[in-house]
N, C-alpha and C positions, 0 to 999 in steps of 0.2 A: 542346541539349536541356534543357530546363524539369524539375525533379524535384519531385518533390510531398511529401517524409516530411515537412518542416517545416510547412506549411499544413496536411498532416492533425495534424501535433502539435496545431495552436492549435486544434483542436475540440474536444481531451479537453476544453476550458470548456463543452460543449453536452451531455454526457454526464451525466446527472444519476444517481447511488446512491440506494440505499435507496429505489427504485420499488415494494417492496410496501407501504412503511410511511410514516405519518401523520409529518410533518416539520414542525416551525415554521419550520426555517432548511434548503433545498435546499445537497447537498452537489455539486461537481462533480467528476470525476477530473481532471482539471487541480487543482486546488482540495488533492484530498485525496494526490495523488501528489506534491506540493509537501512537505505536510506527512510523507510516506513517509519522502521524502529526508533531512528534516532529521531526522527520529528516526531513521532508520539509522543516522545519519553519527553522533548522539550515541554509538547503541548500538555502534557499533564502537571509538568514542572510550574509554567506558567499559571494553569488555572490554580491550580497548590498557592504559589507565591502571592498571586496576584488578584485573584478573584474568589480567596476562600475557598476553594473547593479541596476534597478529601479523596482524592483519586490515587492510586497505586501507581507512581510514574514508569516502574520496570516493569508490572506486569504489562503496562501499554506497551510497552516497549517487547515483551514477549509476544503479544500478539501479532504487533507489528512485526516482527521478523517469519512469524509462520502464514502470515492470513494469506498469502497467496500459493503456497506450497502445492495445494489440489491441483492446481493448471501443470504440475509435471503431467498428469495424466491427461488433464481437458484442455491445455494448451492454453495460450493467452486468446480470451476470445473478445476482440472489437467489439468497444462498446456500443456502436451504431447496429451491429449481428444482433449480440445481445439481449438488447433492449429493442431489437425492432419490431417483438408483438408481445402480447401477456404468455401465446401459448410458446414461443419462444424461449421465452425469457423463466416459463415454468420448467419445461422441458429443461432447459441447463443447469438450474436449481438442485433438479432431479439428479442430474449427471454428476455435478459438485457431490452431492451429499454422498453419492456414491465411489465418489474420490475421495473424498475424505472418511467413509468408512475402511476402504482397503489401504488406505495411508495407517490410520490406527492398528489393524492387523498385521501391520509390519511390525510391531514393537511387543516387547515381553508382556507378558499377561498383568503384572505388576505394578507396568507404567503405563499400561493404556487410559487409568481415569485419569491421572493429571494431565497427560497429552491431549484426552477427549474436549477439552474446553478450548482449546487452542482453536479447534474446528467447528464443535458446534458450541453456541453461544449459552452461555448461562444467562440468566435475569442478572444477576447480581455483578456480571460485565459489560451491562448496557451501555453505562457511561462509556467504558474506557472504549467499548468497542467503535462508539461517535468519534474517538478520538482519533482512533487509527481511521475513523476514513476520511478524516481530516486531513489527516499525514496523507495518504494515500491520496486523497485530491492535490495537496501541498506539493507532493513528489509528482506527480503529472503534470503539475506548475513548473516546476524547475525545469522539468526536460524541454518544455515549451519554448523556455526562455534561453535553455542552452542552444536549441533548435534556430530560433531566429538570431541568439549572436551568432552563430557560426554562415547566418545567409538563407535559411532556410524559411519560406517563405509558408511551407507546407503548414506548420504547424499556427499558423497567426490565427485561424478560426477557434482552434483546440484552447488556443492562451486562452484567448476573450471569452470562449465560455466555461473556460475553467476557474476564471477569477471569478465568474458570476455565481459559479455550483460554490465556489468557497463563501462566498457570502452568504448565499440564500442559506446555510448552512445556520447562520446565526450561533456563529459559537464565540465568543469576545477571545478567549484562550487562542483559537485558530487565527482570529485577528490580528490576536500582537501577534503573532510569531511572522506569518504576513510581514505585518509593518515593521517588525525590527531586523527581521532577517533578509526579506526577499530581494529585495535592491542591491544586493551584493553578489547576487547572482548575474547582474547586468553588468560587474567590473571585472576587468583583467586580474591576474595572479598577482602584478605588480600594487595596481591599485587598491587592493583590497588587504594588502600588507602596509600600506603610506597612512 
C-alpha cells in the first residue's frame, strides 16, 4: 500500500503566510517551520545551558518542524480571522484536529503513535510545546524585521506587537535568544560576517 504523509509534507512549500498582508519577500510553511525548528531547538539549548532546565532540545526541534503541517489542508489562516471570535476561533480548532487526523491516516499503521504526538499534544510536551511557540512568535519576528529592511512599512504594527506577545510570554530562554540573536537580523550579509 502506497502512504501519502511525506508527499503531503513536501507541499507545506505551496502554502504561502501572511495572505492578508503586502509582502516583498512571500514566506512558505515549509520555509518558516524550518526556521521553528532551528529556534526551538536553540530555545531549549539555552534554557538547558543557562537556566537549568531539562528539556529534550531535538524533540523541540521535531515539533517545530511539523506543528504547522495541518494548514496543507486548512491553509494558513490570518491571525486577526482566526482569533476574531471564541466561535471562530472553536470552529477552526475543530477543523485542525480534523487535519491532523487525516494527516496521521496517511502513514502506516505502525508509525501512526509516534507521528500522533507531533499533532496532538501530550502532557508530558507541555514545555517543549511553550517553546516552539516561542520560536514560532521568534520566526514571525524575523520576517517583520526582514519586512521593514527591505522598506516595507506593512509589517511595522505586526513587529511592535510581536515583541510584546514575546515578552508577555515570560519565558527568560526566549529572552536570550531575543537578545543574543535578533539584532543581526537588522545587518547586511557583509556586516554580520566583520
Amino acid at each position: 500500500m502506497n502512504h501519502h504523509f511525506f508527499a503531503m509534507h513536501s507541499r507545506m512549500k505551496y502554502i504561502n503566510r501572511w495572505a492578508l498582508m503586502r509582502n516583498t519577500l512571500s514566506e512558505n510553511i515549509s520555509e518558516h517551520s524550518n526556521d521553528v525548528a532551528a529556534i526551538a531547538h536553540a530555545i531549549a539549548v539555552i534554557k538547558n545551558i543557562r537556566f537549568g532546565g531539562n528539556v529534550n532540545a531535538e524533540r523541540a526541534a521535531v515539533l517545530g518542524l511539523y506543528h504547522d503541517m495541518p494548514e496543507i489542508i486548512t491553509g494558513d489562516m490570518p491571525t486577526p480571522v482566526k482569533y476574531h471570535s471564541k466561535t471562530l476561533h472553536s470552529e477552526f480548532l475543530q477543523l485542525e484536529t480534523m487535519a491532523c487526523e487525516r494527516l496521521l491516516n496517511m502513514l502506516p499503521e505502525d508509525l501512526k503513535e509516534t507521528y500522533k504526538s507531533f499533532f496532538f499534544k501530550k502532557e508530558e510536551d507541555e514545555e517543549l510545546w511553550k517553546i516552539v511557540k516561542a520560536a514560532d512568535k521568534i520566526s514571525a519576528l524575523i520576517k517583520c524585521i526582514e519586512e521593514k529592511n527591505a522598506g516595507n512599512s506593512e509589517f511595522s504594527s505586526a513587529l511592535d506587537s510581536t515583541k510584546k506577545a514575546i515578552k508577555k510570554m515570560n519565558m527568560p530562554e526566549a529572552e536570550a535568544f531575543v537578545e543574543d540573536f535578533i539584532e543581526s537580523y537588522y545587518l547586511s550579509l557583509d556586516e554580520q560576517q566583520s
